[in-house]
ChimeraX commands (.cxc) that place a marker at each C-alpha (Angstrom):
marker #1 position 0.00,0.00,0.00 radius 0.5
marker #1 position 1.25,3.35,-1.18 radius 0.5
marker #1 position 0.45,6.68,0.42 radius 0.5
marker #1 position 0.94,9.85,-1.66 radius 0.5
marker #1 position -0.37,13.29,-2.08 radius 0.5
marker #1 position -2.39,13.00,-5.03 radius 0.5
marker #1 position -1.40,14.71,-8.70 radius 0.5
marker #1 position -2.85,15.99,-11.95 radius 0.5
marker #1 position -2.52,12.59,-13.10 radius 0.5
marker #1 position -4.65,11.08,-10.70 radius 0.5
marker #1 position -7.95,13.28,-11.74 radius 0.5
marker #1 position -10.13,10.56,-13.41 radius 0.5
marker #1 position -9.23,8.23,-10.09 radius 0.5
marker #1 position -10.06,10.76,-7.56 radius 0.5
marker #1 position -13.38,11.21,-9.00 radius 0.5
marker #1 position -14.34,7.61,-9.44 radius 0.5
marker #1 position -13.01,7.93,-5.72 radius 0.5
marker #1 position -15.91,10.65,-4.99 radius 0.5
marker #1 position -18.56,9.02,-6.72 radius 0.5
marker #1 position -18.18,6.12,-5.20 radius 0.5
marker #1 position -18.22,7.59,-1.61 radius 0.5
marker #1 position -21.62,9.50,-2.82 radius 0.5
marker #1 position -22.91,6.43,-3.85 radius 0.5
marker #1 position -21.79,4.80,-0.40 radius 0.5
marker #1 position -23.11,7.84,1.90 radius 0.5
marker #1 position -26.24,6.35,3.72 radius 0.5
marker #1 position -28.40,9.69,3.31 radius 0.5
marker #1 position -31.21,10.57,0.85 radius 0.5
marker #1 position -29.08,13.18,-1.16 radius 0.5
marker #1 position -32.48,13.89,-3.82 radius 0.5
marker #1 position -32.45,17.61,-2.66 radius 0.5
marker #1 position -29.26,17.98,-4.25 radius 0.5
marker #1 position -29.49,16.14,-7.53 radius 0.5
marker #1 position -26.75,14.46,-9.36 radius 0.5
marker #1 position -23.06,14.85,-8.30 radius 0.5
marker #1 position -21.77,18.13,-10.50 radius 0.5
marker #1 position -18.71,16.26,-12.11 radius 0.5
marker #1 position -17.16,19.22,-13.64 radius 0.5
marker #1 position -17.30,21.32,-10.20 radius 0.5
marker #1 position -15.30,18.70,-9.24 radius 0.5
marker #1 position -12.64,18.34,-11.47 radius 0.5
marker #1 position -12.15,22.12,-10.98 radius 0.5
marker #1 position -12.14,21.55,-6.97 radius 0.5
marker #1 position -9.64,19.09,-7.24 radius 0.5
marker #1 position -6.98,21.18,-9.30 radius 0.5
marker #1 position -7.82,24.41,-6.78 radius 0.5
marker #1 position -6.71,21.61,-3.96 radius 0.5
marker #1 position -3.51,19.95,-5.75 radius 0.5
marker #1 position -2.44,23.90,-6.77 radius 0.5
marker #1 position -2.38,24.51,-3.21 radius 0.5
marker #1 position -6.02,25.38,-2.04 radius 0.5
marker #1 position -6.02,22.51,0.33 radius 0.5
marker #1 position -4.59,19.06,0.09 radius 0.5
marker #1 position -5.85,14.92,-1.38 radius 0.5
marker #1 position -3.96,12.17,-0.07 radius 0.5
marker #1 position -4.49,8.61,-1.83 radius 0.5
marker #1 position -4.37,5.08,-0.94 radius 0.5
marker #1 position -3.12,3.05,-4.07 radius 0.5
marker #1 position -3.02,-0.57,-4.20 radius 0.5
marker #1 position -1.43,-2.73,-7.23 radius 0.5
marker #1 position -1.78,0.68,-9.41 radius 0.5
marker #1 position -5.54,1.33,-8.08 radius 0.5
marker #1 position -6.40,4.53,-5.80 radius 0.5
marker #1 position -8.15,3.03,-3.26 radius 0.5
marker #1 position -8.46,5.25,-0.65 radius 0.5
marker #1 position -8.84,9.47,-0.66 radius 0.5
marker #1 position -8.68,12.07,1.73 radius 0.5
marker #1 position -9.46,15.15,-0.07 radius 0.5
marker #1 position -9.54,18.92,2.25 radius 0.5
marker #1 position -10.03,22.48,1.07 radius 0.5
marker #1 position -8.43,25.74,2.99 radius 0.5
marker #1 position -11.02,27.80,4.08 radius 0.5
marker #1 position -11.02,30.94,6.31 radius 0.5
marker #1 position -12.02,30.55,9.44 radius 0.5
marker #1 position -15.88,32.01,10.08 radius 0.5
marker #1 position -15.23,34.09,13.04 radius 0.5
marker #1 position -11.46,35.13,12.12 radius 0.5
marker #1 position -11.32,35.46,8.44 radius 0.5
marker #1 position -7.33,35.87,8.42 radius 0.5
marker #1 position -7.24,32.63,9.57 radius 0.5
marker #1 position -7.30,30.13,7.54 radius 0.5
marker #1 position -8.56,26.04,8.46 radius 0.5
marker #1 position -7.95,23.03,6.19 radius 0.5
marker #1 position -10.74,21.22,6.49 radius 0.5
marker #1 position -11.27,17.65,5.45 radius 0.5
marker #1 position -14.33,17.02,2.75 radius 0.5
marker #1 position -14.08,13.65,2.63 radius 0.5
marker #1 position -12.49,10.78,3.61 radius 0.5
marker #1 position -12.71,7.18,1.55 radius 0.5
marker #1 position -11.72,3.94,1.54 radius 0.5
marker #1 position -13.21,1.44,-0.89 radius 0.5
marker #1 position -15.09,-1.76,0.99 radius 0.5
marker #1 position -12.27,-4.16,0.21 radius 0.5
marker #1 position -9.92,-2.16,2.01 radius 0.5
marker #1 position -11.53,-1.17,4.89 radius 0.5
marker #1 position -9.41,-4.12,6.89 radius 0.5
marker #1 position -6.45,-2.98,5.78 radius 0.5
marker #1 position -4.32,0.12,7.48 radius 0.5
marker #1 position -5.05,2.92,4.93 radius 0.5
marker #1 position -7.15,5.02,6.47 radius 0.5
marker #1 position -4.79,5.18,9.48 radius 0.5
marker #1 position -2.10,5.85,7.16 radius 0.5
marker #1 position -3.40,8.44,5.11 radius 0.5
marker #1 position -4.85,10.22,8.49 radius 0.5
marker #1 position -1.34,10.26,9.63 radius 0.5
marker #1 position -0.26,11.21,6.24 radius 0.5
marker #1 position -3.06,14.03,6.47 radius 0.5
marker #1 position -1.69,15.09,9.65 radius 0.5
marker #1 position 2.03,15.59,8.54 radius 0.5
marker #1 position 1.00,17.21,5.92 radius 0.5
marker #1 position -1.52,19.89,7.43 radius 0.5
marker #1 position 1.04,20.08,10.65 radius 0.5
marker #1 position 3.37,21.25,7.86 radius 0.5
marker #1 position 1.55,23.96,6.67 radius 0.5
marker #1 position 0.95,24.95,10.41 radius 0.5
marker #1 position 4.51,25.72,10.60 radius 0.5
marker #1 position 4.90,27.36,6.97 radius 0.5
marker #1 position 1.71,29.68,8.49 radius 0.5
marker #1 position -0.38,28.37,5.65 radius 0.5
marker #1 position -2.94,27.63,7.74 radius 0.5
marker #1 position -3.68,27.85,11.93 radius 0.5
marker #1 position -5.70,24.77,12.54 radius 0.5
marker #1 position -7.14,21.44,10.07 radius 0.5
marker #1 position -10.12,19.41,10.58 radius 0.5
marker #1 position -11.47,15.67,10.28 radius 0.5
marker #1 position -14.57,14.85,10.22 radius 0.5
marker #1 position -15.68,11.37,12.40 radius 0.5
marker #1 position -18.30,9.77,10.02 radius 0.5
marker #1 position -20.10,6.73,10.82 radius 0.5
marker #1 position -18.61,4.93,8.63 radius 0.5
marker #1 position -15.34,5.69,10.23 radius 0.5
marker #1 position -16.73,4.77,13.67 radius 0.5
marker #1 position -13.97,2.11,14.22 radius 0.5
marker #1 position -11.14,5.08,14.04 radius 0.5
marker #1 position -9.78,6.23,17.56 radius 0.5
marker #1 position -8.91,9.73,16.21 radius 0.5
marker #1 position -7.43,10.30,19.92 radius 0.5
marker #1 position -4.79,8.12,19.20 radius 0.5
marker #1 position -3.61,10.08,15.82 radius 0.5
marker #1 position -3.55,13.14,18.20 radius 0.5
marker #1 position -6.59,15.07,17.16 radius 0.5
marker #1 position -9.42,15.92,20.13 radius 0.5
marker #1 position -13.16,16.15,19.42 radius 0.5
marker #1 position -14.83,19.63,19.84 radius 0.5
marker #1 position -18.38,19.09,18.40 radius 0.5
marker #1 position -20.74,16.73,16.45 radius 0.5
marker #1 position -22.78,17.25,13.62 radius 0.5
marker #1 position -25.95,16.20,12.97 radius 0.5
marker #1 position -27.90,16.32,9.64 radius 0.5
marker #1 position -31.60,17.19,8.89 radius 0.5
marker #1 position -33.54,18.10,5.64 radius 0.5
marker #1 position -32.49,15.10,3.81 radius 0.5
marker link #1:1,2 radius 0.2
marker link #1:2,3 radius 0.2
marker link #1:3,4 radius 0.2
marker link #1:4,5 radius 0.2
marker link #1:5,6 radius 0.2
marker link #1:6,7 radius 0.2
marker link #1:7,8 radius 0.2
marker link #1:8,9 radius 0.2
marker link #1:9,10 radius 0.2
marker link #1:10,11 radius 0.2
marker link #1:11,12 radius 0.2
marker link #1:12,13 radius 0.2
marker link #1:13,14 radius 0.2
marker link #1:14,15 radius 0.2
marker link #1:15,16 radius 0.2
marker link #1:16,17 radius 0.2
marker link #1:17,18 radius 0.2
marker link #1:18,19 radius 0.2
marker link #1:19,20 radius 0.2
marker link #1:20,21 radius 0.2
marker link #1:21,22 radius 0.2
marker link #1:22,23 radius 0.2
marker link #1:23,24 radius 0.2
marker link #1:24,25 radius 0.2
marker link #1:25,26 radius 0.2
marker link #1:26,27 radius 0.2
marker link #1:27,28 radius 0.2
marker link #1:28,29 radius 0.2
marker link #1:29,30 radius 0.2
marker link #1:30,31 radius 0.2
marker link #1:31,32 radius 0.2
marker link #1:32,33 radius 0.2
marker link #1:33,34 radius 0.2
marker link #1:34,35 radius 0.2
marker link #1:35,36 radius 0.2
marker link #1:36,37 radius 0.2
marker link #1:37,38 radius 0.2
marker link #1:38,39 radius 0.2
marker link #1:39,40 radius 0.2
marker link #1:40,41 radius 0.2
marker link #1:41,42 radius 0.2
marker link #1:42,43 radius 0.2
marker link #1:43,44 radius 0.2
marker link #1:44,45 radius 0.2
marker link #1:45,46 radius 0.2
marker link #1:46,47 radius 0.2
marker link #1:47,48 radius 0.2
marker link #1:48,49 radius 0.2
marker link #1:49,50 radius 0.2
marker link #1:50,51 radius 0.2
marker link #1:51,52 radius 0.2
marker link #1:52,53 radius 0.2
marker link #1:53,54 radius 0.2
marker link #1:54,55 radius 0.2
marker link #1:55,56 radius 0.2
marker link #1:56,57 radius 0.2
marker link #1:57,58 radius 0.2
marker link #1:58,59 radius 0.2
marker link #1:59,60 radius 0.2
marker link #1:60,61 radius 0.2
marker link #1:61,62 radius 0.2
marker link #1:62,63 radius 0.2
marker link #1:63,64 radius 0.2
marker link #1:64,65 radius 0.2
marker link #1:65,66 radius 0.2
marker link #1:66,67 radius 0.2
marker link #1:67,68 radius 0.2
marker link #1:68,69 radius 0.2
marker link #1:69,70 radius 0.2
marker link #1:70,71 radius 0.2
marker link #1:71,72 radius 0.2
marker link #1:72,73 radius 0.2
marker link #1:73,74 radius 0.2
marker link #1:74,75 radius 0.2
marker link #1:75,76 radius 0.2
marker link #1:76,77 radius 0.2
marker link #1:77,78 radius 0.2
marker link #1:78,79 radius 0.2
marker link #1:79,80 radius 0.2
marker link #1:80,81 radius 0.2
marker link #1:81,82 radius 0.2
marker link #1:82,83 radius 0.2
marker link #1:83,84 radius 0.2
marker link #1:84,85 radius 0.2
marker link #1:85,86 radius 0.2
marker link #1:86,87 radius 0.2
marker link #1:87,88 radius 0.2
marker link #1:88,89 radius 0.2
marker link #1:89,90 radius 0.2
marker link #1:90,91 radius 0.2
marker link #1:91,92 radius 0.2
marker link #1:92,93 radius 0.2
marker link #1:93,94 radius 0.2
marker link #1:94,95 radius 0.2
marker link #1:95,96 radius 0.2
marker link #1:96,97 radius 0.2
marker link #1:97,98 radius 0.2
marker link #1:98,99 radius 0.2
marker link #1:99,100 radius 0.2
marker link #1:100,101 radius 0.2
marker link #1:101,102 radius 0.2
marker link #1:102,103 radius 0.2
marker link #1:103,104 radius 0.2
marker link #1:104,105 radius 0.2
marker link #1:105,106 radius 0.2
marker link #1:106,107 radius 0.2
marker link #1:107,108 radius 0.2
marker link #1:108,109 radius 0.2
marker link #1:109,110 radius 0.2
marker link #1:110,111 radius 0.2
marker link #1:111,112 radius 0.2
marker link #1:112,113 radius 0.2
marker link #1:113,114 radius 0.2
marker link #1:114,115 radius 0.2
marker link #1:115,116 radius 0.2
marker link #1:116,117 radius 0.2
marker link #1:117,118 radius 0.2
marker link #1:118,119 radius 0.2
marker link #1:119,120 radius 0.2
marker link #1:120,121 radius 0.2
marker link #1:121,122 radius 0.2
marker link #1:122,123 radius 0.2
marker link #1:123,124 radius 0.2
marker link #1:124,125 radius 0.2
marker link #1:125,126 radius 0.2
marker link #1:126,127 radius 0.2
marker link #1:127,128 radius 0.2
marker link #1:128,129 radius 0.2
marker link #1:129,130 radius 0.2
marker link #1:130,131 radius 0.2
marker link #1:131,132 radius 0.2
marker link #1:132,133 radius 0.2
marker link #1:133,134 radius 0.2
marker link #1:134,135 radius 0.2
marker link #1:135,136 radius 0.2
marker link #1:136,137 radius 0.2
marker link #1:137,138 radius 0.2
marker link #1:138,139 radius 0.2
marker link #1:139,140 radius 0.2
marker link #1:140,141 radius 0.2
marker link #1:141,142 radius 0.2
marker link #1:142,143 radius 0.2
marker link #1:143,144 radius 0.2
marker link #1:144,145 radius 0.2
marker link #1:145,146 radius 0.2
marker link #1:146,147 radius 0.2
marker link #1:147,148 radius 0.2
marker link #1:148,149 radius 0.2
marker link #1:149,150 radius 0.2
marker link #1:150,151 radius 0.2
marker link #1:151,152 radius 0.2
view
């Protein structure tokens, strides 16, 4: 298993990557309609040309795993700036396997990095359910709130 910030080259991948963890997300997403491919694309090359950061899983030449997070300013202090994680992905056959830990400690290098380089003050992840088995503690991050969803 290979861990790598993800390239231009890897465009096509990281979206099969995002459809398939839209297709996996256990809410009723009709009041948003079908996944806007192009917006996409053009979010991913804003992130890989330094608007945030994707880190990949590959696997015998296959991405399959994604962490993809977008720098945002902070809502309350807008000269701060947060990486925040949008999504994190591992396809079903790999979900035994380390590569979510090691792209969350990838993820973590790499934002803790841009701490020092005062690209950004804090970054985020985001504790779905269907990373419930994840002791985030353990990689060093500390839980400030929960989110719940309604309207879907």
């Amino acid at each position: 298993m290979i861990i790598r910030k993800a390239d231009k080259f890897d465009i096509d991948k990281v979206i099969d990557l995002v459809k398939n963890f839209y297709d996996a997300v256990e809410l009723d997403l009709k009041n948003y309609g079908d996944l806007d491919l192009e917006y996409v694309n053009k979010l991913y090359h804003h992130i890989i040309l330094g608007g945030g950061t994707c880190v990949v899983a590959e696997h015998n030449d296959k991405l399959v795993g994604i962490i993809l997070a977008l720098k945002n300013p902070n809502i309350f202090y807008p000269d701060r700036t947060v990486l925040n994680e949008l999504l994190i992905y591992v396809e079903p056959e790999h979900r035994k396997s380390s590569a979510c830990y090691k792209m969350l400690s990838a993820y973590k290098k790499i934002a803790e990095e841009m701490v020092e380089n005062d690209e950004i003050t804090t970054f985020t992840v985001t504790k779905t359910e269907q990373l419930d088995q994840i002791k985030f503690e353990k990689l060093g991050y500390r839980k400030t709130e929960e989110v719940w969803v309604a309207g879907l």
